[in-house]
Structure formats: C-alpha cells, structure tokens
C-alpha positions as CSV (number, residue, x, y, z in Angstrom):
1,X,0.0,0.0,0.0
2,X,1.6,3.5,-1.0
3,X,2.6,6.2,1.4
4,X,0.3,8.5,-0.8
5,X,-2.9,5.9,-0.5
6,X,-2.4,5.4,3.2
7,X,-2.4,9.3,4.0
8,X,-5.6,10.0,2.0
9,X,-7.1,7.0,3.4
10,X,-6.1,8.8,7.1
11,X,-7.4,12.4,6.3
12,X,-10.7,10.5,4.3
13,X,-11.2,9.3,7.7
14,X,-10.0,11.9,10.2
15,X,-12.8,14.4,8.0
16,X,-15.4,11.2,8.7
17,X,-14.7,11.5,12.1
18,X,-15.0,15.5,12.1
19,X,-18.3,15.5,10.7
20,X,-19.7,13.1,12.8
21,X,-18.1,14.9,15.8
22,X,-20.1,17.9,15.0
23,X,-23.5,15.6,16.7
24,X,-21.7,16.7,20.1
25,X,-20.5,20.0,19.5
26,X,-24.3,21.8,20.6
27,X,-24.2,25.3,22.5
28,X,-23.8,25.6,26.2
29,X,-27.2,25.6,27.2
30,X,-28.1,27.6,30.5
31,X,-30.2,26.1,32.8
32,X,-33.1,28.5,32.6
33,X,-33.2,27.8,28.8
34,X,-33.1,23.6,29.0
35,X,-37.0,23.9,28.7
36,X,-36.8,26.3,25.3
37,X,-34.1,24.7,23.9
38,X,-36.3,21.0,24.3
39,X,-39.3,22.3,23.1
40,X,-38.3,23.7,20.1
41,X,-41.6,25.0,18.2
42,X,-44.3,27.9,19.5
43,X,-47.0,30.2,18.8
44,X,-46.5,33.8,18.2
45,X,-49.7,35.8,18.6
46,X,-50.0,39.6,17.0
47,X,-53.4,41.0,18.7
48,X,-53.8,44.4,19.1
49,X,-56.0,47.5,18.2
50,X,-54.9,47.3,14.8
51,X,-56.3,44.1,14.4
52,X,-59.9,46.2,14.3
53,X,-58.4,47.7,10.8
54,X,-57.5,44.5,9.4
55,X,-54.2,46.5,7.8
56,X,-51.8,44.6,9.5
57,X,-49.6,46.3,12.8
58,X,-47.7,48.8,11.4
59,X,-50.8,50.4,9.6
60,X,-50.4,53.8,11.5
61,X,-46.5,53.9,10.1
62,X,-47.7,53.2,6.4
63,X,-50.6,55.4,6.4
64,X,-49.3,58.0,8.4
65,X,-52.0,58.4,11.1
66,X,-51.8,60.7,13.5
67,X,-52.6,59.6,16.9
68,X,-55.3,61.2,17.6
69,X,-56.9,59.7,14.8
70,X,-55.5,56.8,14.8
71,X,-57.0,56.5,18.6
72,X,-60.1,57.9,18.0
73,X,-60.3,55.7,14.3
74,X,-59.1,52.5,15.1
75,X,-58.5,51.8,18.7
76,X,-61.6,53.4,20.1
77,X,-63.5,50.6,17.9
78,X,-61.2,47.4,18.9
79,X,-63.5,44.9,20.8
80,X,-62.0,41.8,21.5
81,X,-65.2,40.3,22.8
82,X,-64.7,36.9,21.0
83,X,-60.8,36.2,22.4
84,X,-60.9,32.5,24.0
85,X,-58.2,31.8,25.8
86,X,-59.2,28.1,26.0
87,X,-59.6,27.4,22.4
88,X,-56.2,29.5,21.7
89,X,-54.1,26.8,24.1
90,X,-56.4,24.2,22.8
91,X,-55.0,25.1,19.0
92,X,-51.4,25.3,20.0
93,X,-51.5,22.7,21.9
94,X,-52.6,20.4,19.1
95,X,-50.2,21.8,16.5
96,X,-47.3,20.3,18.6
97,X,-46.5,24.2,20.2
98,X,-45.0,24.2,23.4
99,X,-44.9,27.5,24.2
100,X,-47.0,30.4,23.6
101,X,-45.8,34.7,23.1
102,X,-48.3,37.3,22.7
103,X,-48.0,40.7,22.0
104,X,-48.7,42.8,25.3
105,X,-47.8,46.1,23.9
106,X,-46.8,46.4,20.5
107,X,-45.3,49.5,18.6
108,X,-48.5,51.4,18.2
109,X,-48.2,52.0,21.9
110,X,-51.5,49.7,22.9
111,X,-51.5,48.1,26.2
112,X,-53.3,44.8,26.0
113,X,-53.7,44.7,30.1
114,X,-55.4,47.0,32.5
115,X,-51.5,49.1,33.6
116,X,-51.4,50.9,36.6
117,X,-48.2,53.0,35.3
118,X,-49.8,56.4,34.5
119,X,-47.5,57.7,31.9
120,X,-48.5,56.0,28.9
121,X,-51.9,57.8,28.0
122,X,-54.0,58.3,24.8
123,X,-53.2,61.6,22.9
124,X,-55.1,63.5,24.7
125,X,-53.4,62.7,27.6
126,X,-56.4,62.3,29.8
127,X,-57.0,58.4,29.8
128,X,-54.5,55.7,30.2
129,X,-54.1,53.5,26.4
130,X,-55.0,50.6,27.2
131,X,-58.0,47.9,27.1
132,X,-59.4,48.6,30.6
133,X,-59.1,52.2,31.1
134,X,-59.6,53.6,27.1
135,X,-61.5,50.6,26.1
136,X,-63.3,49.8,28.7
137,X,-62.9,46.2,28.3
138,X,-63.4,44.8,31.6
139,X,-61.5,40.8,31.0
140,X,-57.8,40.5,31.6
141,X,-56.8,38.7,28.5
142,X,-53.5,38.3,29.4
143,X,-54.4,36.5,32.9
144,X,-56.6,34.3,30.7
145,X,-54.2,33.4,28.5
146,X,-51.7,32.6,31.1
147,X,-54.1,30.8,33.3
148,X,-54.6,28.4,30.3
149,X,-51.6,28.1,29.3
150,X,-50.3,26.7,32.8
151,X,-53.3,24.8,33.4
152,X,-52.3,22.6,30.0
153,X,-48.6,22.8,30.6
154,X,-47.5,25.4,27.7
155,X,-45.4,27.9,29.0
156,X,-46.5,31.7,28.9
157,X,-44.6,34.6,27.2
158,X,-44.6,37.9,26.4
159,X,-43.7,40.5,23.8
160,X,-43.3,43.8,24.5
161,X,-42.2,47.1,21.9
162,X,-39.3,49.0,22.8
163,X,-40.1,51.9,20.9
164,X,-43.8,53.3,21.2
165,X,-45.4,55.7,18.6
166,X,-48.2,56.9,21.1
167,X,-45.9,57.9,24.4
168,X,-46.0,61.7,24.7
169,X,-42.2,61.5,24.6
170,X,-42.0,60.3,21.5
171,X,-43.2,60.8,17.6
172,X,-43.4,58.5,14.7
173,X,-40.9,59.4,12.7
174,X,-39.9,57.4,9.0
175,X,-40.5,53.8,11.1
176,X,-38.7,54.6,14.6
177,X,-39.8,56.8,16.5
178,X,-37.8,60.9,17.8
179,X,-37.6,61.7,21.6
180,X,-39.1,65.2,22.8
181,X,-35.9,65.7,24.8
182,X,-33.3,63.6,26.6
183,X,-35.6,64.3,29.9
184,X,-38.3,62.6,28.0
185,X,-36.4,59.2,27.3
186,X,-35.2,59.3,31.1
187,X,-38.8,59.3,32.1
188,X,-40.1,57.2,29.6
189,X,-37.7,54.4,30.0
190,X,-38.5,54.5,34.0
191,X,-42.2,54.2,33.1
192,X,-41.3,51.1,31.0
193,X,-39.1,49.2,33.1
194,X,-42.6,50.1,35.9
195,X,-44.4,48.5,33.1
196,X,-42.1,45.6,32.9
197,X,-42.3,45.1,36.6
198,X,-46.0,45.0,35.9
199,X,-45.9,42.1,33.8
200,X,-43.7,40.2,35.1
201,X,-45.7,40.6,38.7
202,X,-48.9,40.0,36.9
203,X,-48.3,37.1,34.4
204,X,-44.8,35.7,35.3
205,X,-43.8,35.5,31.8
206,X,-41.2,32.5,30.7
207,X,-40.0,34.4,28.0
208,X,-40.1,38.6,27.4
209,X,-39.9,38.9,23.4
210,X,-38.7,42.6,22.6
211,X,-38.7,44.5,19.4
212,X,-38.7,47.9,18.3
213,X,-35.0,48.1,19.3
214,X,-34.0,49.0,15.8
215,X,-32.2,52.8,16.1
216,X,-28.5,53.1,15.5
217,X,-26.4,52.1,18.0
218,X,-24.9,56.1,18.7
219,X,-22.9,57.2,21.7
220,X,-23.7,60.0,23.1
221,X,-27.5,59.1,22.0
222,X,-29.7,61.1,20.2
223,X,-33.4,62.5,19.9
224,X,-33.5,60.0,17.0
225,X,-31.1,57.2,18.2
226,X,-32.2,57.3,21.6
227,X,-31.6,53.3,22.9
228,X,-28.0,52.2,22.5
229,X,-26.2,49.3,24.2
230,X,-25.8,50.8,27.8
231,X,-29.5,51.1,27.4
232,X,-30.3,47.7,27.2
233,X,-27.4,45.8,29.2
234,X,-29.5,48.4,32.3
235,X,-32.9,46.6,31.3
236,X,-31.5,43.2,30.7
237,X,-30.1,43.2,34.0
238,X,-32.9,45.0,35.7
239,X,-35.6,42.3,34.2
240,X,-33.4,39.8,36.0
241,X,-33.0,40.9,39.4
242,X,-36.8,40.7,39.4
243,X,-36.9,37.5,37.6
244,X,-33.6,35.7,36.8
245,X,-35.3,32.7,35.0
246,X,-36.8,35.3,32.6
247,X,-35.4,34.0,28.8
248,X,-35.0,37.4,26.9
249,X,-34.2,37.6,23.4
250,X,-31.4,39.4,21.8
251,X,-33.5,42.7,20.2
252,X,-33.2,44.3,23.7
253,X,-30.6,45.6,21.2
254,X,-30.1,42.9,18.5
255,X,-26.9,42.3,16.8
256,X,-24.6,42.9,19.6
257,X,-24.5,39.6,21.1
258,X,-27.0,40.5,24.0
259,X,-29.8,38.2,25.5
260,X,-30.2,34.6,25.3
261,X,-30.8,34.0,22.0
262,X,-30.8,35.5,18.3
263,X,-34.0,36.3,16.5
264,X,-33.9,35.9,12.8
265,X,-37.0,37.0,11.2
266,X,-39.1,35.7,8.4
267,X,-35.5,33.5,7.3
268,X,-33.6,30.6,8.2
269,X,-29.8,31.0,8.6
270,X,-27.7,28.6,6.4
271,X,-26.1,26.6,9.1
272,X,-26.3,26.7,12.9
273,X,-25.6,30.3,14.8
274,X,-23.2,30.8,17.4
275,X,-25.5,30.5,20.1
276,X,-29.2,29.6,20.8
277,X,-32.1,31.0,18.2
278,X,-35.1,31.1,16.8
279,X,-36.4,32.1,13.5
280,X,-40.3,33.8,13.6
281,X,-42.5,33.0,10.7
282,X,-46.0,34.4,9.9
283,X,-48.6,32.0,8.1
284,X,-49.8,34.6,5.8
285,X,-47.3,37.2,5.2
286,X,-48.4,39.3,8.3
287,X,-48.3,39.7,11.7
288,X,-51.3,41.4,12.6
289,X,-54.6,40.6,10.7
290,X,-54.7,41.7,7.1
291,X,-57.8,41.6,5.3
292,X,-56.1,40.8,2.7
293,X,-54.4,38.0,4.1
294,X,-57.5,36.0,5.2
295,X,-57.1,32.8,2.7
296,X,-53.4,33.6,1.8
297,X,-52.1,31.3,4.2
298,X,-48.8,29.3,2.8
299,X,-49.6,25.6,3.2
300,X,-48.8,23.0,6.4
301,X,-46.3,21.4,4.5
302,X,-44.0,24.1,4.1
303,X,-44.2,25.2,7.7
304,X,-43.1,21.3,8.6
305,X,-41.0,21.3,6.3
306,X,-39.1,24.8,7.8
307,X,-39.7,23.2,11.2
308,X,-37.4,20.6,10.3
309,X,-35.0,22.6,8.7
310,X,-34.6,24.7,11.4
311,X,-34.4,22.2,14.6
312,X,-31.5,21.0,11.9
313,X,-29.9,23.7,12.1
314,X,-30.4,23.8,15.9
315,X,-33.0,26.7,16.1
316,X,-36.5,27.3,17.7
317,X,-39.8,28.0,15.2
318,X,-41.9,30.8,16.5
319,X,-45.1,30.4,13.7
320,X,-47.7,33.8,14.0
321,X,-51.1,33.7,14.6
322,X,-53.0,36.7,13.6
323,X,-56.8,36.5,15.7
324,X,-59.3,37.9,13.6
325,X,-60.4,41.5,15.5
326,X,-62.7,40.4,17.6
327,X,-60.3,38.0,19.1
328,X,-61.8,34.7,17.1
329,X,-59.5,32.5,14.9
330,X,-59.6,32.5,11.2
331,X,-60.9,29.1,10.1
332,X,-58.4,28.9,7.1
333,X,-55.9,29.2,9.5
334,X,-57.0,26.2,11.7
335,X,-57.0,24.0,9.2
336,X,-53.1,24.5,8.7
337,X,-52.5,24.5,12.1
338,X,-54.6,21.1,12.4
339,X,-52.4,19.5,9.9
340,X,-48.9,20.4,11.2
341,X,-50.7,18.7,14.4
342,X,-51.1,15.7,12.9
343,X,-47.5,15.4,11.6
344,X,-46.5,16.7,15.2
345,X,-48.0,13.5,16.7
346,X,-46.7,10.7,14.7
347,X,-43.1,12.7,14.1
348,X,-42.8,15.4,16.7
349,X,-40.4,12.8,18.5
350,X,-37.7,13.5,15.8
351,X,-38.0,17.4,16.8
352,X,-38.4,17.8,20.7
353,X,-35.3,17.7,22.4
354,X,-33.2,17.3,19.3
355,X,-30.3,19.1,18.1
356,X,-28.8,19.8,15.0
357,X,-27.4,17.2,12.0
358,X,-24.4,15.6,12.8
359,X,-23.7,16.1,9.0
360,X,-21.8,19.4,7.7
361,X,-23.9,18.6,4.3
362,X,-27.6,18.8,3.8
363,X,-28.6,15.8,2.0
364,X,-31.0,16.5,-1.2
365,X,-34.0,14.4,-0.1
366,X,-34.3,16.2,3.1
367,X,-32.5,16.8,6.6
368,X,-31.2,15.2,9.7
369,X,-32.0,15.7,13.6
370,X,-30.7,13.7,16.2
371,X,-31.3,12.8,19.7
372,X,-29.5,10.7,22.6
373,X,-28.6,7.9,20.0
374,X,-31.2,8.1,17.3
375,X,-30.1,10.2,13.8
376,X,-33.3,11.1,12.3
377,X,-33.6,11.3,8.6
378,X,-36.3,14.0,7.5
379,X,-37.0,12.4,3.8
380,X,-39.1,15.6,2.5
381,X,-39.5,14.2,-0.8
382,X,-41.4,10.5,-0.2
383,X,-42.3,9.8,-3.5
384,X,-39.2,11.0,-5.4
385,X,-36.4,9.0,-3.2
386,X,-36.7,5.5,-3.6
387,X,-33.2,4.6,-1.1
388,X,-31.3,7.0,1.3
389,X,-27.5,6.5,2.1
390,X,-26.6,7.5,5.5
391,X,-22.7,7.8,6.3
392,X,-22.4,6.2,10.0
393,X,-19.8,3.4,9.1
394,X,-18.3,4.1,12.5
395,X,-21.5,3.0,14.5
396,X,-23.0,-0.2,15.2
397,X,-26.5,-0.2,14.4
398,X,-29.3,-1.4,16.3
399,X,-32.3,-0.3,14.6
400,X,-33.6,1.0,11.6
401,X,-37.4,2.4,11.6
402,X,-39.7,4.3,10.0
403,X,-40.8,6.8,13.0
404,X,-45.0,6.2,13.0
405,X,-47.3,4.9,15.8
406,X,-46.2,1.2,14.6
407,X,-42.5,1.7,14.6
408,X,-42.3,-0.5,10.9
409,X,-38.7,-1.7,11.1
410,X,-36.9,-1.0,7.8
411,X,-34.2,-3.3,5.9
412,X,-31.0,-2.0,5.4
413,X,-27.7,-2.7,4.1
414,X,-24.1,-1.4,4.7
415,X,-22.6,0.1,2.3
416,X,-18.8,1.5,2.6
417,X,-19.9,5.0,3.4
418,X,-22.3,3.7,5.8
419,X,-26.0,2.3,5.5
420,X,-28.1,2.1,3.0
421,X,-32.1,2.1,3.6
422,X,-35.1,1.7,1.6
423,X,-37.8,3.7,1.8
424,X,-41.3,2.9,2.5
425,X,-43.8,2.9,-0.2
426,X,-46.4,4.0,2.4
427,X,-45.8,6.9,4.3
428,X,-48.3,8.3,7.4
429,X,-48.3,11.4,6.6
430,X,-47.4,13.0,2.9
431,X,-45.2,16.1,3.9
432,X,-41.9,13.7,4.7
433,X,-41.3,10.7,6.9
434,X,-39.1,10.4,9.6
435,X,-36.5,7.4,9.9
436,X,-34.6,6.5,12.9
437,X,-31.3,5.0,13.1
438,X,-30.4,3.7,16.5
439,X,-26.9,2.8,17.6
440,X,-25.1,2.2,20.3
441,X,-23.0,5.0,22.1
C-alpha cells in the first residue's frame, strides 16, 4: 500500500470522524433555557388594536395616522369580545407548540392589560391607552391566557415594543420613533421598566420577546437614536434581578451579542448560529390581521418542512397567529394549524429535544436531527427518493425504523460510506417521513 494511498485514506477518515463529531458540539445551554431549547416550536400571537383595521400592525407607520386619529379611528373601535383563551391553548396545543408569546404592547403603543403605570396615555393625555381604562374592556386577557396556558402545561410569554409611537415622549418618525428631549427618554424608559415590573408581577412571563430596538447604535444618544447598548445591558439586568429565570431575546438591542438568543426573522440561517435562536415566521405574510391576508395562508407542509429545517440547524420555530379583530380564529388558518398537528403527533419525536445534523452537508432528499442515539432522517421528498444513504460506518446499528405509531422496522444494508435504507412505499403522513437510526453509544 503507498505512502500517498495510506495518508488519504487517514485524512478520508480523520474528515469522517470530524463530521460526525459535530453531533456533540451543541451550544452551552443555560439552565433556565433547557426547557426552550427542548421544546423547540411555538406560537406567536400579534393581537392588538390594529387588528380592528385589518391592515396589519404597522398600519399607523404606512398610512401615516396621526394619533389622535389613529386612537379615535381605530383603537376606540377594537373589541375583542370573542378572544378564547381556552380554544387558543387548545389550537397550539394540538399543533405540537409548546410555548405560547403574545404581544402585550406592540409598537403602536397599545397596552393589552389594565397598567397601573400612569404615563403611557391616549393623545389626549387624559385616559390611560389601554383595554381597561380607554377601552373599557373589563377581561384580563392576558391573565386568561396565562391561566390556560399553565393549566395545559405550555409555557406563557410575552412580547413587549421597545419603541412606542403613542408615548407623549416620543413621535413617529420614518418607522422609529424621535424623543421630545433627553428628559423625556429618562422618564419614559423609568415608566417602562414600571411597566415591565407590571408584567412580570402579573403574568410571570417565561419568556419577554422585545422589538422595536431597531435605532442606531450612537454614543452619546440622540433624539433619534435614543436606545443604544448601555440602554439595554441596564434593562437586561434590571428584568433579572426581578426574575432571573426570565429568557430574553437578543433585540433588547439585537446584533450585539445581547440576551439569550438571536432572532432571525421571516429567514432561516444557512447553518447553525453561534448560540441559541429562533427564527419567527408568519402563516400569511403578516403579523397582525390583514384583510387581505385572510385565505393567503402558505400551506402546512411548508411550515413542517421549515420546522425541520430549522431544529436541523439547531434553532426554535416561533409560527404567527393573527386572531381575527374580535379575538376569534380564522378558520383557514386552523386548518393548517390542524395539519402540522397531525404530523407533530406521529413525528414530533424526531424534533423535541433534538439538536442539529451531525452532518456538515444537507442531504438533497431532506434533513437530519438527532437525539441521545437516534439520527433522524427528514425524507421531505417521499415519492421522489426511492433509497437513502446514511454515512455512520463508524456505529454499530441497532435499529432501523420508519418513526410512526407502529415503529415498521426498515431493511438495510451497509454500504462503505455507511447504510443504505429503503424507503417505505407507504408513508403516514405525505409532507416527509421520519427514519430513525439507533446505535449504540
């Protein structure tokens, strides 16, 4: 044997080895984030008073309302008589979600919960902005939702805005929004961090979603980059010396390695991130309900399918719900929903708790997850791929199965890259079966 043919042979299987090593080489996960990192997949929910408008949330930035018609318009007529918190939990439950965000004050400045923090008033400046006070909606929607969610064991989040078009220290301006004065920000951010301590009191969020964080990073700040870095390293810490098992996402200010984890939006990053993530996805192109929007929902398959991709890639899937404005659920929508649920129950094995494929390349029939001692092989095409070659030569194999409520055990044969494995003719469910390859440690 040649010197030449012995040292590829060596680096052939020294690369082997370093792709398969990559099955152990998952992020340090903190131990207030074992739950998120398990679960893997939740609901997003945008309700607010734009919901009444059916423009989607950022309807008062691309019309350009003013507030006080904008209040007097739109908000004035939101009634969210029909919101059941029940039937919400019930929904995401069913899908396969584990955990559940909402929007408790979004950018337009509405506070979905009856806040006893004075500052943040309508534009007259007269009534607080919120459902209680300027509504006059008597429920606590929030304490609904959270009361349901613990009673069927899906943990409770919350997203809160940053930013806030109504506060009378700031203006809309372009999509951001300009402080009054530098006094203004110092009282305004006081009156959030209150509100914060509100929620937190109140509803014991698992998780606080921000946003609206998007201004230049600027030092000293201005009237129109007001929230820098210092400004968010203060809240992050002051969130948890109230709460220190409070997750908290990076877009206190994104991009700058704060919070627990990185939020790409609406996109799914080519291979794993430094740390912990999770990408949100609407159903429909919007957030908020659109009118427009109402039967345009993309189809179950493709949110599996992204599911799957993602939990691949180790990441979290945060899919948006967008309640109709009276608080009901769009019927279109359910039926999605319903259908990622019944993939979730014969294959959500192969996503809880998983973590990313041990395999630097994406194979072109689908994706890999893996678990413990299980690969998992996402076959996303069914009826195109006839055979699949998987490349574990190094482990000794103790079953091959297709992952259903029977557990069909598969033939196989080795191969010198590793296994080869027929694919079932029959498949449970048609967006992509799962097959599980168990070894031995």
């Amino acid at each position: 044997m040649s010197i030449i043919f012995c040292m590829k042979k060596f680096f052939s299987i020294l690369y082997f080895f370093c792709v398969l090593s990559n099955i152990y080489a998952q992020y340090t996960i903190p131990h207030k984030m074992e739950w998120w990192y398990h679960d893997r997949f939740g609901m997003f929910i945008h309700f607010g008073s734009y919901s009444y408008y059916g423009k989607g949330e950022w309807v008062m930035q691309i019309e350009k309302w003013s507030k006080d018609a904008y209040q007097t318009q739109i908000t004035s007529q939101f009634n969210p008589h029909n919101f059941n918190a029940k039937a919400i939990v019930d929904v995401a439950k069913s899908t396969g979600m584990k955990y559940i965000v909402i929007t408790a004050k979004h950018h337009e400045g509405f506070c979905m919960w009856k806040t006893n923090v004075a500052g943040f008033r309508d534009y007259t400046g007269n009534t607080v902005f919120d459902l209680y006070h300027y509504i006059g909606f008597e429920r606590d929607i929030l304490k609904e939702l959270k009361d349901e969610c613990d009673a069927q064991g899906i943990k409770f989040c919350l997203y809160y805005s940053i930013l806030d078009w109504n506060h009378p220290s700031q203006t809309l301006h372009e999509y951001f929004s300009v402080m009054k004065n530098m006094e203004a920000k110092t009282d305004y951010v006081l009156q959030m961090k209150a509100q914060l301590r509100e929620l937190i009191t109140l509803y014991k969020p698992a998780v606080l979603w921000f946003d609206g964080d998007w201004c230049e990073n600027v030092y000293p700040p201005t009237l129109e980059n007001w929230w820098n870095k210092d400004d968010a390293i203060n809240l992050y810490n002051y969130i948890l010396s109230i709460d220190s098992t409070i997750i908290i996402n990076e877009r206190v200010k994104r991009e700058l390695g704060l919070g627990d984890f990185m939020c790409p939006e609406q996109k799914i990053p080519d291979a794993p991130l430094e740390r912990q993530w999770e990408t949100c996805q609407t159903m429909n192109g919007t957030w908020g309900y659109d009118a427009k929007s109402y039967n345009a929902y993309n189809s179950a398959q493709s949110f599996i399918h992204e599911l799957e991709l993602i939990v691949s890639r180790d990441g979290n899937y945060l899919l948006n719900i967008d309640p109709l404005p009276d608080g009901s659920l769009n019927p279109n929508m359910l039926v999605i929903l319903h259908e990622i649920g019944e993939w979730m129950r014969v294959y959500g094995e192969s996503i809880y708790g998983c973590k990313r494929s041990p395999f630097i390349k994406q194979p072109e029939w689908g994706v890999y997850t893996a678990k413990d001692n299980i690969l998992y092989a996402h076959i996303q095409k069914p009826n195109e791929v006839k055979t699949i070659e998987i490349p574990l030569n190094s482990k000794k194999i103790k079953s091959v199965y297709e992952v259903s409520y029977n557990k069909q055990k598969l033939q196989y044969i080795k191969t010198s890259q590793g296994i080869m494995i027929a694919v079932p003719n029959k498949q449970v469910y048609p967006a992509s079966i799962v097959i599980a390859v168990e070894y031995k440690k």
